[in-house]
C-alpha positions in Angstrom: -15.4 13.9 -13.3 -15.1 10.5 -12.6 -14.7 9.3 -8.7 -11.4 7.6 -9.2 -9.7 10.6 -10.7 -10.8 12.8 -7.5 -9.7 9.7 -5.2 -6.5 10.0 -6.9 -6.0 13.9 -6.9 -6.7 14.0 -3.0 -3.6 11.5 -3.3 -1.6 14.2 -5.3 -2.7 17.2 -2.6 -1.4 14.4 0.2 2.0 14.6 -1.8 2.2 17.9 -2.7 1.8 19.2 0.7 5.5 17.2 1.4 8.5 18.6 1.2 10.7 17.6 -2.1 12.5 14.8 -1.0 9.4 13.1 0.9 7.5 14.2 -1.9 9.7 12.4 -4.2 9.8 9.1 -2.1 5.8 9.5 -1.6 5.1 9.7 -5.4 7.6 7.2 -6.0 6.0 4.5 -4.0 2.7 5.6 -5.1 3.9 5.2 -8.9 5.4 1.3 -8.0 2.4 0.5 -6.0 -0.1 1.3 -8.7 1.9 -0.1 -11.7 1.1 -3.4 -10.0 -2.3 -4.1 -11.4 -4.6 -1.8 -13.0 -7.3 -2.3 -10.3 -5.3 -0.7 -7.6 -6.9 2.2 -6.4 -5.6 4.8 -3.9 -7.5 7.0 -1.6 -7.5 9.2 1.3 -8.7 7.4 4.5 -7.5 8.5 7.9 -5.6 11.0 6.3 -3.2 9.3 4.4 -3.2 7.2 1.5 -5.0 4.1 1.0 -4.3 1.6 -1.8 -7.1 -1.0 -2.5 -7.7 -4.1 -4.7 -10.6 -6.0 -3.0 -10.2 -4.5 0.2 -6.9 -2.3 1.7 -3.9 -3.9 0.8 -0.8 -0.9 2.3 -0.6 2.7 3.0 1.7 5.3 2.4 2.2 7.5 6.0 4.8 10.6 6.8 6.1 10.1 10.2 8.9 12.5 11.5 10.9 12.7 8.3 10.6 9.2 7.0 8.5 7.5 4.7 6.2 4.4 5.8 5.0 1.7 3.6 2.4 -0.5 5.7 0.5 -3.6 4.7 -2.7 -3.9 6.3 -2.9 -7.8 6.3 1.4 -7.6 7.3 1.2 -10.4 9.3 0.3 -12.7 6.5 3.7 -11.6 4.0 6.1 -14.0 3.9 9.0 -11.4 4.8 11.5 -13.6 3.7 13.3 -10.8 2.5 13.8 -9.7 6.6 12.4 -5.9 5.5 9.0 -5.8 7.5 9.4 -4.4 10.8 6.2 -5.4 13.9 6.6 -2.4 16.2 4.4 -4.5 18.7 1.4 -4.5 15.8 -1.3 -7.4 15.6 -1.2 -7.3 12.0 0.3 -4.2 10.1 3.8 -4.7 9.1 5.9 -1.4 7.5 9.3 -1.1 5.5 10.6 2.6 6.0 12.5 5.1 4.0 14.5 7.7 4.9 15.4 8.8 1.5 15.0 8.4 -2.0 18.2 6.1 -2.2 16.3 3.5 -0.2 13.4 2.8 -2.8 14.0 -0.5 -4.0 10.9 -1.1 -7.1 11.9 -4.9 -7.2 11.4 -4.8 -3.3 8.4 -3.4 -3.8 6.5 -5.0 -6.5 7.3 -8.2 -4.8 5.7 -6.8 -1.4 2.3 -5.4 -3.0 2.0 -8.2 -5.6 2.0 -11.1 -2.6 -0.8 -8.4 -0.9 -2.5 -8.6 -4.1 -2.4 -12.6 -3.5 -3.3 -12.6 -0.4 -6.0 -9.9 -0.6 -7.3 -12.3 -3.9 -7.7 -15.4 -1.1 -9.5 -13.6 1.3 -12.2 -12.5 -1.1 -12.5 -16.4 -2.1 -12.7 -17.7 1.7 -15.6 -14.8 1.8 -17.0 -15.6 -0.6 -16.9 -19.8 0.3 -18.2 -18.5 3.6 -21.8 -16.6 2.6 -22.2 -19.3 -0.2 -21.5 -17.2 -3.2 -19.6 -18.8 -6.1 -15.8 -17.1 -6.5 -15.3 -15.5 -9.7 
């Protein structure tokens, strides 16, 4: 069995242990975030899921009935759609949903592909920085 496909079923036990509806919204998310590009990977860390590309772009966490989407480098999105909320956070930014109604896929994709861009520049500056030549 391949590594990816138990990362991704230790995803699946994190939604199946929701109720429906937070189940729904989880897998849902999960679904938009991963149809991004095919070298998104998600995993458990801290006990919730993780999605990578180079390094951690967002997470997926269950709070009191609501779903959060965070972005690990938040700070850096644009938000000119107004949807990323600080809570007094150095960095992570979230969008929450309260229900299956509020899961907007353009919203998104939009979110998790400027992640991707973002997460894509900071492997370059690394890379610039210990002298390596960017792929």
């Amino acid at each position: 069995m391949k590594l990816s496909t138990i990362l991704v079923n230790n995803v699946d036990k994190y939604i199946e242990q929701q109720d429906l509806e937070i189940s729904l919204i989880v897998s849902t998310i999960r679904d938009i975030i991963l149809s991004c590009a095919i070298q998104i990977r998600g995993e458990i860390k801290h006990r919730i899921p993780f999605f990578s590309y180079h390094s951690n772009i967002c997470y997926i966490n269950v709070r009191n009935r609501v779903v959060d989407l965070g972005f690990v480098n938040g700070y850096l999105l644009s938000n000119h759609q107004g949807v990323l909320d600080e809570k007094d956070r150095k960095s992570v930014r979230t969008i929450t949903f309260k229900s299956i109604g509020d899961v907007n896929k353009g919203l998104i994709r939009e979110l998790v592909f400027e992640a991707i861009l973002i997460d894509e520049e900071k492997k370059k500056k690394h890379n610039r920085v210990d002298g390596s030549i960017p792929k």
